[in-house]
N, C-alpha and C positions, 0 to 999 in steps of 0.2 A: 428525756433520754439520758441517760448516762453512761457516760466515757469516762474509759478507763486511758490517760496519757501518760506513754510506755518511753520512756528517757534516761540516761545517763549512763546505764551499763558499765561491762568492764573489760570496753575497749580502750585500744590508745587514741581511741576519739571522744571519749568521755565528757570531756570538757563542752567538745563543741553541741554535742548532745544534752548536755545539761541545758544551754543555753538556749538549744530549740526548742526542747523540752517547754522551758517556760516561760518564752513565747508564745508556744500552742494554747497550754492551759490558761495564761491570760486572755487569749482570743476568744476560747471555748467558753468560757466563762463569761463574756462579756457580751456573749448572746444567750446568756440564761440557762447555758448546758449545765448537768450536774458532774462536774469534773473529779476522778481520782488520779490525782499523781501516783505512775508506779516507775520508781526506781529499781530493778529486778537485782541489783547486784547486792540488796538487803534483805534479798529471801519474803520470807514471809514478814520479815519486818517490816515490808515496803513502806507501811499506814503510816506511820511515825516519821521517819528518815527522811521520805522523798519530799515532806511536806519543807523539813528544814532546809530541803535545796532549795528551793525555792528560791528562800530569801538569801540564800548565802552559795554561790556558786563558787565550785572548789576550783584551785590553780590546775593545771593541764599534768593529767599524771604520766608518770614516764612508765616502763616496763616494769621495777621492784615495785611502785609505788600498785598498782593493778595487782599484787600476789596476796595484796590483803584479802582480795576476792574470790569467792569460790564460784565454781562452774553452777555449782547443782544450787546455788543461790536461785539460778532462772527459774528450774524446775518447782523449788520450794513456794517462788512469790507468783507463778501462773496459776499453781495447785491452790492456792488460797481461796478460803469460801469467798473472800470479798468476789470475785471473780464471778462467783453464780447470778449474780446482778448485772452482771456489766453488760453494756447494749454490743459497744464497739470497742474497740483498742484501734489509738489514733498512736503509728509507731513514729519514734522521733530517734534510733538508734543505728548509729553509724558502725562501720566494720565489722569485726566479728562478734558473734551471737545476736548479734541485730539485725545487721541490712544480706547476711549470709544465707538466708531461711532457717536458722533452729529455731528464733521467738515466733517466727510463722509457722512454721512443725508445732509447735507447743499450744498454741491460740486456734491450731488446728484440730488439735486431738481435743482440747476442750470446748469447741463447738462457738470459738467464740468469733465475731467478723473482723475485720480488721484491715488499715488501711493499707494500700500501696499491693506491690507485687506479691503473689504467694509464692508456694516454697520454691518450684523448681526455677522460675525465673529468678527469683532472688540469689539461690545458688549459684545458677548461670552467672550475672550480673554479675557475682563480687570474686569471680575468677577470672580475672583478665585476660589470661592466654586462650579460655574456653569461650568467653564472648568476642575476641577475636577473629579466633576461627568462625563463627559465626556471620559478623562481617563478612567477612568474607565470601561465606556461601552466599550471603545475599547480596552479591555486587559492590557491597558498597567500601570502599578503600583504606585501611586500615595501615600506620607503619609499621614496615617489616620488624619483626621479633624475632627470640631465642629466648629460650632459659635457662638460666644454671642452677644447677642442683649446688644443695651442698657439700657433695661429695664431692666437687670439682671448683669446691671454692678457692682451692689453693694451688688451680693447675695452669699455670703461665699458658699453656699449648690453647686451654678454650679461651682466655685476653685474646690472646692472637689473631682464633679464628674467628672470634666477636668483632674484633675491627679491621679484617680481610672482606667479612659479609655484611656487615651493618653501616661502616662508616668510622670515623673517628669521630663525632658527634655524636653522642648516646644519650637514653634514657633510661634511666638503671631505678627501679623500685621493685618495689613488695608487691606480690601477684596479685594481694588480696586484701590491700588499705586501701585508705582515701583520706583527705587530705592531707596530701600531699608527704604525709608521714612516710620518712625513711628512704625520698626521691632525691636523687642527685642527678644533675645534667654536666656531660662531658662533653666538652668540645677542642680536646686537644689531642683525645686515644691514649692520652700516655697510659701505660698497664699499670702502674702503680696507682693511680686516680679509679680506672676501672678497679681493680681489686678493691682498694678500701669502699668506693661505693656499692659493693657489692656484699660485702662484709655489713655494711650499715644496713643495707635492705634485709639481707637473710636477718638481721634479730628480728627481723618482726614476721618474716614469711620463707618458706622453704616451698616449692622453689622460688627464685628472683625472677623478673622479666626484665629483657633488657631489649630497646626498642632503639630505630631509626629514629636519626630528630627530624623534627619535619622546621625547615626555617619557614616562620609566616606570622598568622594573625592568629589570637586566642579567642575562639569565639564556642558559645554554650547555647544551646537549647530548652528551654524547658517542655516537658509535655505534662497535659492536663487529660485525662479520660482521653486519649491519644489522639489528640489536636495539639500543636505544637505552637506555643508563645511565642513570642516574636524573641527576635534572637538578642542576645547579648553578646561584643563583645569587649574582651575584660583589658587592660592596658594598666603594664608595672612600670615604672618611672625607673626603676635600679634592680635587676635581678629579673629572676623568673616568680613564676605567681605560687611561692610556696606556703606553707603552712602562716608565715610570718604574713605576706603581704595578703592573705586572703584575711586576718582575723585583727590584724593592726588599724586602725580607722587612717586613713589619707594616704597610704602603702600603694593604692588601687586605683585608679581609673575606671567606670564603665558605662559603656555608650548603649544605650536601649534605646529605640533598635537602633543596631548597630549599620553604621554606614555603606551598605552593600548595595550592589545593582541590583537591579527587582530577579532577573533569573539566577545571580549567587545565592540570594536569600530564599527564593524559594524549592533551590536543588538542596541546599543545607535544610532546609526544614524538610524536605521530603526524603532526604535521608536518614534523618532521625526519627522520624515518624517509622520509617522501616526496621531501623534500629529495636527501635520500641516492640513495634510487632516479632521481631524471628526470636528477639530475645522471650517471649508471650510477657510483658508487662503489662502492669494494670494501675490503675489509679492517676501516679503520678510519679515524673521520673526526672533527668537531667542527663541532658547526650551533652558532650564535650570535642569540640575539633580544633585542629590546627586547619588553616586557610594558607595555601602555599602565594606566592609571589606568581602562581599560573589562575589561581582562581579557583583552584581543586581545594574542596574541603577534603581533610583525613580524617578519620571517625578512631580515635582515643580511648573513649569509655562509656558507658553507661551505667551512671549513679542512681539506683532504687530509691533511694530516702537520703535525697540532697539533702547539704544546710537547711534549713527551716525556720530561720527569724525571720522578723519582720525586713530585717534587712538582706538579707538570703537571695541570691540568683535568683531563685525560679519565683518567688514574691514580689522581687521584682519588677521581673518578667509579666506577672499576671496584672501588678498593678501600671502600667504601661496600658492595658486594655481594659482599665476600670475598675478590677479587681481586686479590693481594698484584703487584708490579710487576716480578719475576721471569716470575713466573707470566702477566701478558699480555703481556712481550714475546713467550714461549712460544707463547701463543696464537695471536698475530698473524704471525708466524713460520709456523704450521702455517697459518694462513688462506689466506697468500700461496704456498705449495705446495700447497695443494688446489684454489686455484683455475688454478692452472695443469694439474692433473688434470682438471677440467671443460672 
């Protein structure tokens, strides 16, 4: 069989995608698959370039450093004949043009199978205020939101009404990243702290979301062909769990499984499991909550194509029930070609 592993893009999550990236292809390879690294933000270059990531994994790029790349690169390196061979496409590509559904629009049109959620779910997913609402339809409890456009990014009167309805406690990011890029947490209200964090989110996203804090536990779920891992959850020593402490090694804490009573644990997992379903995901996923001081988890997000090292939440998670990280790229591999048999 051979796999095509789709990594690094030209998101602001680049980096951490690199990293998945090759982890995956070590794995896949070390059970005898015939692996091509495709780095889509080199076009039809991919054959040459991606092979150099590899060995040499780039520093984390900011917004100028990403304009090196062009859009129509994706199109260029999907359309490549290398592609007429390929069995599967195992995606390892965070934020935009990756975990958004265009690289699954694309692997669509070219008939080719590929891992994780297709289009529409993937879209859903990587809109936060839109998977929300969805929570929502399906019971399960979400913290209150608003968004600001950026036509109102300079209007003192929406600060006001954001912390009249939400709280002086906030959560102020980008509608449509993940990790954790461009997220700042307030817990004072002052409008000048809202403004600037909201001014940081809008570079990366129009509109902003800006959420209720929920005070509690960090706890994550992974799901597998929609059985749900046993839960994790994550504990920061200094700060909240942002970009820094998820990618720094000893920044982190994480207790698998996490110390819950048997009915927390299994409402939390039976809510992500639901999560999973209204969202229609497939393959494999990561639901995300805050755990209040009542017992009440809050359902935060759902991540299409979590981190994916060997040291990754949901590898984790799987390795906790035996499941070494060979063995579920394997898995998730076979998921994504059975589901194209259905």
């Amino acid at each position: 069989m051979k796999i095509a592993v789709v990594y690094g893009g030209i998101s602001t999550e680049r980096n951490v995608a690199i990293a998945g990236g090759k982890a995956v292809i070590e794995a896949l390879r070390s059970l005898d698959y015939e692996v091509v690294p495709v780095d889509p933000a080199y076009g039809a270059d991919f054959l040459v370039r991606s092979e150099e990531q590899i060995a040499d994994i780039e520093k984390f790029h900011d917004i100028e450093d990403l304009k090196q790349f062009e859009k129509r690169a994706y199109i260029d390196c999907i359309a490549s004949d290398v592609f007429d061979s390929i069995d599967v496409a195992f995606i390892v590509l965070h934020g935009k043009y990756g975990e958004d559904g265009l690289i699954q629009s694309l692997l669509e049109l070219r008939g080719i199978p590929y891992t994780g959620s297709k289009v529409k779910a993937s879209a859903l997913s990587s809109d936060k205020a839109a998977s929300k609402i969805m929570f929502a339809s399906a019971g399960v409890l979400t913290p209150q939101w608003e968004m600001v456009h950026k036509k109102d990014i300079d209007n003192l009167e929406v600060y006001k009404d954001l912390r009249s309805s939400l709280g002086k406690e906030l959560v102020i990011k980008p509608n449509d990243q993940g990790s954790t890029i461009g997220l700042t947490i307030i817990d004072n209200g002052n409008l000048d702290d809202i403004h600037n964090a909201i001014v940081l989110a809008n570079k990366y996203s129009d509109p902003v979301l800006v959420e209720k804090y929920i005070e509690g536990r960090e706890l994550t779920v992974g799901i597998i062909g929609g059985e749900a891992l046993p839960i994790i959850e994550i504990i920061t020593h200094d700060g909240f769990y942002d970009y820094e402490h998820k990618y720094t090694k000893g920044k982190t804490e994480y207790i698998c499984p996490a110390d819950l009573t048997d009915d927390i644990a299994e409402f939390t997992s039976t809510m992500a499991t639901i999560v999973y379903n209204v969202l229609g995901c497939d393959g494999f996923a990561r639901v995300d909550f805050r755990l209040d001081d009542e017992g009440q988890p809050w359902c935060l997000e759902l991540n299409t194509i979590p981190g994916f090292t060997s040291k990754s939440l949901v590898p984790m998670a799987a390795k906790e029930i035996g499941i070494e990280f060979p063995e579920l790229c394997e898995k998730i591999v076979n998921l994504a070609l059975n589901k194209e048999k259905d």
